[in-house]
C-alpha positions as CSV (number, residue, x, y, z in Angstrom):
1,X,4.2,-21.4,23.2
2,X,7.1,-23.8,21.6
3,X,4.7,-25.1,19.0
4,X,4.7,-21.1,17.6
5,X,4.8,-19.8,14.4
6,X,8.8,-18.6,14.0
7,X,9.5,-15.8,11.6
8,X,11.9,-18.3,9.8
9,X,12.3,-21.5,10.6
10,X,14.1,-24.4,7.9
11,X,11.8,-27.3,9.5
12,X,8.6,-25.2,10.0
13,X,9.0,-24.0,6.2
14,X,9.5,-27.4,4.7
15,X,6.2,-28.5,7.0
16,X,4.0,-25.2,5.8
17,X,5.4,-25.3,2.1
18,X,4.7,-29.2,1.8
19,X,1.2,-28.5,2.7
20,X,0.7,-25.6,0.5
21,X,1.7,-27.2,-2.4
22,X,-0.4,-30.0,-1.9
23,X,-3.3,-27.5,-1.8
24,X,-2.3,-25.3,-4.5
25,X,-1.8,-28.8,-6.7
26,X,-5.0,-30.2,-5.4
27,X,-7.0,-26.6,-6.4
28,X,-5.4,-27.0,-10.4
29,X,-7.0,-30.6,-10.1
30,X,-10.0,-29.8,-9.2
31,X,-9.9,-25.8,-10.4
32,X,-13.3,-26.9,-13.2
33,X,-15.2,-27.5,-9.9
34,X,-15.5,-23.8,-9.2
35,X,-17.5,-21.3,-11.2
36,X,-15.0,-19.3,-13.6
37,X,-16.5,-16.0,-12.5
38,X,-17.3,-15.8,-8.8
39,X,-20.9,-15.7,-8.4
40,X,-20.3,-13.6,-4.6
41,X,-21.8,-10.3,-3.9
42,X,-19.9,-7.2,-2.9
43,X,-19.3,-7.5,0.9
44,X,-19.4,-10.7,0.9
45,X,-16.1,-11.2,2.9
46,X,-17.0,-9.1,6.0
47,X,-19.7,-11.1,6.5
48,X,-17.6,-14.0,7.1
49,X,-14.4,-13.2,8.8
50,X,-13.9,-11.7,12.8
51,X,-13.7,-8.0,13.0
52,X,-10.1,-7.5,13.7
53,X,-6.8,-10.1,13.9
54,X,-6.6,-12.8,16.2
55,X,-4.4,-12.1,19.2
56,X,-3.1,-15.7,19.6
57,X,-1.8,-17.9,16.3
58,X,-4.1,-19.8,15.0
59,X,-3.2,-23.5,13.0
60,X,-2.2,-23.5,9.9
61,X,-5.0,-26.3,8.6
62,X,-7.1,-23.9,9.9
63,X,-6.3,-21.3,8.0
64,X,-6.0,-23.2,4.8
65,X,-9.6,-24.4,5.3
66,X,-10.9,-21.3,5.5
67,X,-9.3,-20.4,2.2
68,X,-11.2,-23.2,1.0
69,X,-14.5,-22.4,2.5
70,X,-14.1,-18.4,2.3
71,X,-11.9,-17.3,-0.2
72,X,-11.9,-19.3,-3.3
73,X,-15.6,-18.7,-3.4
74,X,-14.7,-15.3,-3.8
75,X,-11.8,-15.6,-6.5
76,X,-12.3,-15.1,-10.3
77,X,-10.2,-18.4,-11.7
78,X,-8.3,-16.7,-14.1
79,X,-6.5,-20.1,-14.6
80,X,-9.3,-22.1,-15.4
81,X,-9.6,-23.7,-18.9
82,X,-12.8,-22.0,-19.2
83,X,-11.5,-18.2,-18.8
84,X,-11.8,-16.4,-22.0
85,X,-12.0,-12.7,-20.1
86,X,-10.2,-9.6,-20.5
87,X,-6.4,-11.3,-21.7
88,X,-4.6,-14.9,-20.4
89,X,-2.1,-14.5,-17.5
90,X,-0.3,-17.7,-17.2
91,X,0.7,-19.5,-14.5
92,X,3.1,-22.7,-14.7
93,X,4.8,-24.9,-13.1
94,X,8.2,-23.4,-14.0
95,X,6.8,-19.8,-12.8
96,X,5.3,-20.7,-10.1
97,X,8.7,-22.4,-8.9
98,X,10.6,-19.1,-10.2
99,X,8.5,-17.6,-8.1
100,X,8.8,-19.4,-5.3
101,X,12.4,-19.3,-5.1
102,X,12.1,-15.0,-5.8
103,X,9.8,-15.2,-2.6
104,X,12.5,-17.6,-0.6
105,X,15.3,-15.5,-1.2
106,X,12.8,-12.4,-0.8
107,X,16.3,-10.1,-1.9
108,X,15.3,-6.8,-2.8
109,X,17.5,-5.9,-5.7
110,X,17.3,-2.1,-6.2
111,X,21.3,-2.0,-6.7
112,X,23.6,-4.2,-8.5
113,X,25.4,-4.2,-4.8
114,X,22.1,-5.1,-3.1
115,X,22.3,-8.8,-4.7
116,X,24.6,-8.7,-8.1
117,X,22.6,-12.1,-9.3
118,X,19.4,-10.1,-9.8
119,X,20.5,-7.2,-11.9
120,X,23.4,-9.8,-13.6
121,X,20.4,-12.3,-14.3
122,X,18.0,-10.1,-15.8
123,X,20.2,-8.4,-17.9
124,X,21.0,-11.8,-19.4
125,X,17.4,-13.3,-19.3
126,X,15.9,-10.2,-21.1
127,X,19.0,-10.6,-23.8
128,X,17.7,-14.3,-24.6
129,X,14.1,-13.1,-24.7
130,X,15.0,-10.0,-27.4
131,X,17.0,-12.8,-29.6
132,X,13.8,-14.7,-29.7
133,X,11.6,-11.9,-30.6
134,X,14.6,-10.8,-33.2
135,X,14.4,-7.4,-31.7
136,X,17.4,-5.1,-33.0
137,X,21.1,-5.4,-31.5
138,X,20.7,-1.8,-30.1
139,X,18.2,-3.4,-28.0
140,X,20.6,-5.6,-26.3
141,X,22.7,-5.1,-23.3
142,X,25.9,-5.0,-24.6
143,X,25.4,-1.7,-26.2
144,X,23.6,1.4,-24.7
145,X,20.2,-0.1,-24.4
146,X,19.0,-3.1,-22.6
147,X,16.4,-4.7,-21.1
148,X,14.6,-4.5,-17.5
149,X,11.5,-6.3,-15.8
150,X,8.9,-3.9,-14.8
151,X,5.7,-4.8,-12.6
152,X,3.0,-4.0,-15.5
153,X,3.0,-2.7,-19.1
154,X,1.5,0.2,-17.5
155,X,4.3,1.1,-15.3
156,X,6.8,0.8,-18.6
157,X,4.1,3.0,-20.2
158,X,4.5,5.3,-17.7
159,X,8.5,5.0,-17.3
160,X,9.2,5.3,-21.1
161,X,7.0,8.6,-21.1
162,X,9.1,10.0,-18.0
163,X,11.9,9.4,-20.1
164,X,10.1,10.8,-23.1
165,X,9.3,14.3,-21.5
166,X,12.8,14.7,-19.8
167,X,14.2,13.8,-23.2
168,X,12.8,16.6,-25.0
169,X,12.2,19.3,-22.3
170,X,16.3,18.7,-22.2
171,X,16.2,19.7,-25.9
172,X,13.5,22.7,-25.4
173,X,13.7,23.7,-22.3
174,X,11.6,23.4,-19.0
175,X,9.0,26.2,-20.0
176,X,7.9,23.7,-23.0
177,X,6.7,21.1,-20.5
178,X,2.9,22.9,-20.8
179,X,2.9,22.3,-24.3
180,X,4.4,18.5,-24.7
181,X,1.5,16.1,-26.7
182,X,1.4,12.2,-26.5
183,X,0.1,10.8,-30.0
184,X,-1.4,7.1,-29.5
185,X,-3.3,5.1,-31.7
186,X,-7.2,4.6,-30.9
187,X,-6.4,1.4,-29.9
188,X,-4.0,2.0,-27.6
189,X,-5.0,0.4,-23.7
190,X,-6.1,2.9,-21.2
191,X,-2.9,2.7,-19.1
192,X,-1.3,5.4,-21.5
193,X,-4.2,8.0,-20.2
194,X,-3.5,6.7,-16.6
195,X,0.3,7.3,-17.2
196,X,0.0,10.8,-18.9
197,X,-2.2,11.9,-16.0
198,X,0.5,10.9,-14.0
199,X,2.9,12.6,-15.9
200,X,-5.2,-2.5,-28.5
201,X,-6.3,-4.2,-26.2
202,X,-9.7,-4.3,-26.7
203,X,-9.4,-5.8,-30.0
204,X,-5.8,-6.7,-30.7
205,X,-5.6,-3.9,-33.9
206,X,-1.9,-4.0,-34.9
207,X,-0.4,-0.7,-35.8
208,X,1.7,0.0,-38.9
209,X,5.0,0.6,-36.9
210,X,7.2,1.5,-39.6
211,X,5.3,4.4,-41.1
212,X,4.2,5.3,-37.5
213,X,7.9,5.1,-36.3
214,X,9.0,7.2,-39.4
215,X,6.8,10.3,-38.7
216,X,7.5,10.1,-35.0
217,X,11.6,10.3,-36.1
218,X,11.0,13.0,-38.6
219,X,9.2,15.1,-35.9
220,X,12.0,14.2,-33.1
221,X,9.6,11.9,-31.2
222,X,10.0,8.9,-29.2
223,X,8.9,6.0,-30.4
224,X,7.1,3.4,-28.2
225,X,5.6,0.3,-29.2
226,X,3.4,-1.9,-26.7
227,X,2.8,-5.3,-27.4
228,X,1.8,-6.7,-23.7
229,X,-0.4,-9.2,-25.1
230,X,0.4,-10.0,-28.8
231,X,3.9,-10.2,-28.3
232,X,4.6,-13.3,-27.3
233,X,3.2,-14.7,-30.2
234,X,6.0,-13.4,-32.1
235,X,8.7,-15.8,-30.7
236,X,6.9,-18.0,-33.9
237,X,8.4,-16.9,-36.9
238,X,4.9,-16.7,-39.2
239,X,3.6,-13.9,-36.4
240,X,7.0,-12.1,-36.1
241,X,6.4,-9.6,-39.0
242,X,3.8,-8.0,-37.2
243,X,6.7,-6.7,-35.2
244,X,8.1,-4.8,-38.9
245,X,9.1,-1.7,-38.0
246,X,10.1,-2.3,-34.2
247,X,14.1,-1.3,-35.5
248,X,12.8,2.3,-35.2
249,X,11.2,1.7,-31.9
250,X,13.2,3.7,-28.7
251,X,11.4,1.6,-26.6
252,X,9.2,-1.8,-26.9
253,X,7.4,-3.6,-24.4
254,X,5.9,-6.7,-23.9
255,X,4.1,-8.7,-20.9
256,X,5.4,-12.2,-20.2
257,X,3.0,-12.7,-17.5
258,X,0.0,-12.6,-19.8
259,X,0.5,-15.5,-22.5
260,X,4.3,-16.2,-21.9
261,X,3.4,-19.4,-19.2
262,X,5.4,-16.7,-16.6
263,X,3.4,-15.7,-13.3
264,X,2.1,-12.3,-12.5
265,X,4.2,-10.0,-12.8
266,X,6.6,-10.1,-15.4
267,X,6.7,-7.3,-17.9
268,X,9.2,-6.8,-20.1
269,X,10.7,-3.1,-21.3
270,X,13.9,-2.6,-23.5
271,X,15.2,0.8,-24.6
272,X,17.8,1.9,-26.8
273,X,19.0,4.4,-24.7
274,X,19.5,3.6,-21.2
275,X,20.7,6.5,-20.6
276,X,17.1,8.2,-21.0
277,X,16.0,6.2,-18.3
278,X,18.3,6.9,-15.7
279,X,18.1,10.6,-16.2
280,X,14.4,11.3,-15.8
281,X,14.3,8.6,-13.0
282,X,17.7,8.4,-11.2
283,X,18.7,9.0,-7.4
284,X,21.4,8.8,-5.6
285,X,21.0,9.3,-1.6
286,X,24.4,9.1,0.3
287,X,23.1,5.6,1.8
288,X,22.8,4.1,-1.4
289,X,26.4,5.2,-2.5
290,X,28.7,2.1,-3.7
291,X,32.2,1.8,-5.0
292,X,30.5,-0.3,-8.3
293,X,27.8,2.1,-8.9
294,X,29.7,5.5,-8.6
295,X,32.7,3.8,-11.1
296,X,29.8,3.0,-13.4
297,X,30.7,-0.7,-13.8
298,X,27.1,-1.9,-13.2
299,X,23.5,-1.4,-13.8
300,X,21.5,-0.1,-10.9
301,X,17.7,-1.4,-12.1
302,X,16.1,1.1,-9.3
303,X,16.9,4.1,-12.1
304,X,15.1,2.6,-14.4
305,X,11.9,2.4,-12.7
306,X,9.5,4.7,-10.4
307,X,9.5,2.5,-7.4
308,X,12.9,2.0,-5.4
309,X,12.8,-1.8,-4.5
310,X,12.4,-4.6,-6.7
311,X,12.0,-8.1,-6.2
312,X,13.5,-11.1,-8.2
313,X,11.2,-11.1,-11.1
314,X,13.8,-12.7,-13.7
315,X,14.2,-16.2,-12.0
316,X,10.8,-17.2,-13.0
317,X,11.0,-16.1,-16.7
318,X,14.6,-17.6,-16.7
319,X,13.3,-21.0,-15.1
320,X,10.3,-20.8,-17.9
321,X,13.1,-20.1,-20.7
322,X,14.9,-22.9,-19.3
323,X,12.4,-25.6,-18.2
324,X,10.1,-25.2,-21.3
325,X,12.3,-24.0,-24.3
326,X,11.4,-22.0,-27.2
327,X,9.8,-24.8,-29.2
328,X,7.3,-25.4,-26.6
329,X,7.2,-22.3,-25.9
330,X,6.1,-22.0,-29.5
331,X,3.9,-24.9,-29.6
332,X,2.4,-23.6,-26.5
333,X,1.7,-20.1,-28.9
334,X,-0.1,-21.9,-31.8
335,X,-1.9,-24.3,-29.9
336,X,-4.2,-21.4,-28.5
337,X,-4.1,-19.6,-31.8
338,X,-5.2,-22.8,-33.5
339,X,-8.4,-23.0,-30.7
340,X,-9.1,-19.4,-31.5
341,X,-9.2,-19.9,-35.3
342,X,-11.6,-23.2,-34.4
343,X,-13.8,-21.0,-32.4
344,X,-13.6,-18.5,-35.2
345,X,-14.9,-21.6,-37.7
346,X,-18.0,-22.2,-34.9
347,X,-19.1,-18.9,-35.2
348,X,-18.8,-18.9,-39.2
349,X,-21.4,-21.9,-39.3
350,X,-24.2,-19.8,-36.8
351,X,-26.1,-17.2,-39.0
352,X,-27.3,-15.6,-35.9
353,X,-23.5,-14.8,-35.0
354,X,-21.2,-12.3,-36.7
355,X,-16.8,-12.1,-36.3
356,X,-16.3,-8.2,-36.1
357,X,-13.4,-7.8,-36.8
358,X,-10.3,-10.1,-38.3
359,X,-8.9,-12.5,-35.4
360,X,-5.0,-12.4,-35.7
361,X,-4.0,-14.4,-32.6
362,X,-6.1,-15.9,-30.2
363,X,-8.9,-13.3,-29.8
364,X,-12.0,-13.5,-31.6
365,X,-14.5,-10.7,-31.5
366,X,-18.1,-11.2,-32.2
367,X,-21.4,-10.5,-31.7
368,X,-25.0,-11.7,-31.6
369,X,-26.7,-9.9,-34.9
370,X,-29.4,-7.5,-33.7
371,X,-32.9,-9.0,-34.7
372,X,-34.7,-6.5,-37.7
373,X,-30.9,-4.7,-38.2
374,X,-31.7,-2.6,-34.4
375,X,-28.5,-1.7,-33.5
376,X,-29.6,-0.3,-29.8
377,X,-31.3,-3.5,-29.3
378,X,-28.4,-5.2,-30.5
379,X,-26.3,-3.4,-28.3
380,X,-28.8,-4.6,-24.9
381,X,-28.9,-8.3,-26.8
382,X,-25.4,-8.8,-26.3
383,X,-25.0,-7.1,-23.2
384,X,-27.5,-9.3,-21.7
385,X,-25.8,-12.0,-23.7
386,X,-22.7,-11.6,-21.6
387,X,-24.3,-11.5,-18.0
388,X,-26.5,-14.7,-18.9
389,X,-23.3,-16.7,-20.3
390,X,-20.8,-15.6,-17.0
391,X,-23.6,-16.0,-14.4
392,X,-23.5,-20.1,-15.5
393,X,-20.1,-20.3,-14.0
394,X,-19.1,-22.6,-16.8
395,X,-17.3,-19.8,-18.5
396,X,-16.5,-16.3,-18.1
397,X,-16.1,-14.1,-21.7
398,X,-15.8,-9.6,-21.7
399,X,-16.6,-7.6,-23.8
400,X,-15.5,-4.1,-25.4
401,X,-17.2,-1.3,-27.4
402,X,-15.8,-0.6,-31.2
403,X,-17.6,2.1,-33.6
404,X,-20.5,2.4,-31.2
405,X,-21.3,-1.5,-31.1
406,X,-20.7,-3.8,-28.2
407,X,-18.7,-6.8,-28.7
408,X,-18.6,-10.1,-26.6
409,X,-14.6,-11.0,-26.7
410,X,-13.0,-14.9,-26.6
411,X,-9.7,-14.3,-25.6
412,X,-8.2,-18.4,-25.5
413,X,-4.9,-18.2,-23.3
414,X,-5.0,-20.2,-20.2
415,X,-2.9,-22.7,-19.6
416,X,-5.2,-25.7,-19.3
417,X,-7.6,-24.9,-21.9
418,X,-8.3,-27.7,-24.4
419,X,-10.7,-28.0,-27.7
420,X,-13.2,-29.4,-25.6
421,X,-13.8,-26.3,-23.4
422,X,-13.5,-23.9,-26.7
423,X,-16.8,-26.3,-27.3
424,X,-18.5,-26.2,-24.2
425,X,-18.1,-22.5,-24.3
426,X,-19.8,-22.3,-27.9
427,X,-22.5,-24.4,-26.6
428,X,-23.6,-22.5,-23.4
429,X,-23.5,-19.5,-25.9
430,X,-25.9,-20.7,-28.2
431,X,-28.2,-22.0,-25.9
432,X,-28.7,-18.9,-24.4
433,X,-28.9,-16.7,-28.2
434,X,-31.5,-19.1,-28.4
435,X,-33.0,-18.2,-25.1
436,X,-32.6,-14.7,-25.6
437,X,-33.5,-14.3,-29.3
438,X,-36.9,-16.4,-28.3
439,X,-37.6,-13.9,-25.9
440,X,-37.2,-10.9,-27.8
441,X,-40.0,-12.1,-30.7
């Protein structure tokens, strides 16, 4: 039994972490091997691992080989140069060190007492991030707004509208609460149903802030704008007027995790009114009591979220910010926009394809044209268009529904993706419209 597993042991980590990263590093090289959607069917897992947890420790290589063998069949490679699903969500080396370090430290940082570095950090990381968006001063932390990392633009969704309802039932009175509405564009992602049961995706449609925010101030109503995906492309000045209109935000919210080159999760919420925040979501138990916190000299993060403990989300965005720099953070932006706008051109030249609506970043939507104008067959040709395209492995595309038609979508966004996989993609595509449209004559 010397040769066990320790809970925490300085030579046994630098042994285990020196292997994982050789595997991790070995996976990105060799990551186009795999099938971009896994090709496993549900259950597949049971089938292949013992019944219940080992009672003695098993080795290490033998753990990461089963990895190899049993799990990586069964992930979705949402890394690989040929994803174009759903939205990017980055990973780089500077996040996945941030990270790293966050899970090293493993603080969790609910209090400004419970580790002062990760409220003091975050704070200051989230300031440099609203300068390079050129969001307002009142969304800084030097005022009475500020900045905090939450897990998912869903769960700011969700906190902003707690602070919302409190807001105005404050105003009203509690007896209103039956008759409180949430007005959202027909675009807006399906976490804000999700949040309002709890209390754009799809095509990257950009709302006309400014003459939304004005009605929403005339009628006394918070303002929130969400711009998890899209928002990082406004760090490059041409893109940041479709921001115009944020100064009458209350809240604004974007995901650094998703084309940002920051690892799951990293989403990023600033208010102008902190205050909102901590009164629908504060507590204050006797064993959380602290000479800092009841002076008010500090932020305490935990009342500005719904969960109690939080990990140490900002060292990876501050290590990206740091390591990579907005220029190549930029660059990083455009290249990806300029691979959508060349997929965009591919489409243009192919009668049989149609652009459905205008691509302002790096998602194209489009469509196989229905043979003899049938829209319902239309519908079942690029339905069947999709599953024949993601069961070849070679790339994995999704699709969405807008006015009644369904639309494949090429969202370009990972990482590692160059022109020549923006190609390859476009070719398995055509080759089987071809196959499809041949069949359907």
């Amino acid at each position: 039994m010397e040769n066990r597993l320790k809970p925490m042991d300085a030579e046994q980590l630098r042994e285990y972490g020196h292997k994982m990263v050789d595997f991790i590093a070995d996976y990105y090289k060799t990551i186009e091997n795999f099938p971009v959607l896994s090709q496993v069917e549900p259950g597949y897992l049971r089938n292949l691992l013992p019944d219940s947890a080992p009672n003695q420790p098993d080795s290490f290589q033998h753990v990461l080989d089963d990895i190899q063998a049993k799990i990586l069949p069964g992930v979705t490679h949402w890394q690989s140069p040929n994803y174009f699903a759903y939205h990017p969500s980055n990973s780089s080396v500077a996040g996945f060190v941030g990270e790293m370090l966050s899970a090293g430290l493993n603080i969790v940082g609910f209090s400004w007492i419970a580790s002062p570095a990760a409220t003091e950090l975050e704070m200051i990381v989230l300031d440099w991030l609203a300068k390079m968006l050129k969001l307002p001063e009142d969304f800084l932390s030097a005022g009475q707004g500020g900045g905090v990392i939450q897990g998912t633009a869903s769960e700011a969704v969700l906190v902003v509208l707690l602070a919302a309802r409190d807001k105005v039932l404050r105003r009203v009175g509690k007896d209103a609460l039956e008759k409180l509405v949430v007005y959202a564009s027909d675009q807006t992602h399906s976490s804000l149903q999700k949040a309002c049961q709890v209390g754009t995706t799809s095509s990257t449609a950009v709302d006309p802030l400014l003459s939304l925010g004005k009605i929403a101030k005339s009628n006394g109503m918070w303002f929130h704008v969400d711009a998890a995906y899209a928002g990082s492309a406004c760090v490059c000045p041409e893109f940041r007027h479709y921001m115009d209109g944020v100064e009458v935000a209350d809240s604004f919210n974007m995901n650094a995790h998703k084309w940002f080159l920051t690892n799951f999760d990293c989403s990023a919420l600033w208010v102008k009114d902190r205050s909102a925040l901590v009164q629908a979501l504060s507590t204050n138990p006797e064993y959380l009591k602290n000479k800092a916190s009841q002076a008010n000299m500090v932020v305490d993060y935990k009342d500005w979220q719904v969960p109690l403990g939080r990990r140490f989300r900002s060292l990876k965005l501050w290590m990206v910010l740091r390591l990579y720099g907005l220029e190549n953070l930029q660059c990083y932006i455009r290249n990806h926009i300029k691979l959508a706008k060349h997929f965009e051109n591919l489409i243009a030249q192919d009668p049989r394809f149609e652009v459905v609506t205008p691509r302002i970043f790096s998602l194209v939507c489009f469509r196989l044209l229905p043979v003899r104008n049938n829209e319902s067959h239309g519908n079942k040709l690029n339905h069947q268009l999709l599953d024949a395209v993601n069961s070849t492995g070679s790339a994995f595309i999704s699709h969405t529904v807008l006015s009644g038609k369904y639309i494949l979508r090429f969202a370009v966004g990972a990482p590692l993706t160059e022109e020549k996989h923006v190609n390859a993609a476009w070719k398995v595509l055509q080759d089987k419209a071809t196959s499809l449209l041949a069949e359907s004559l």
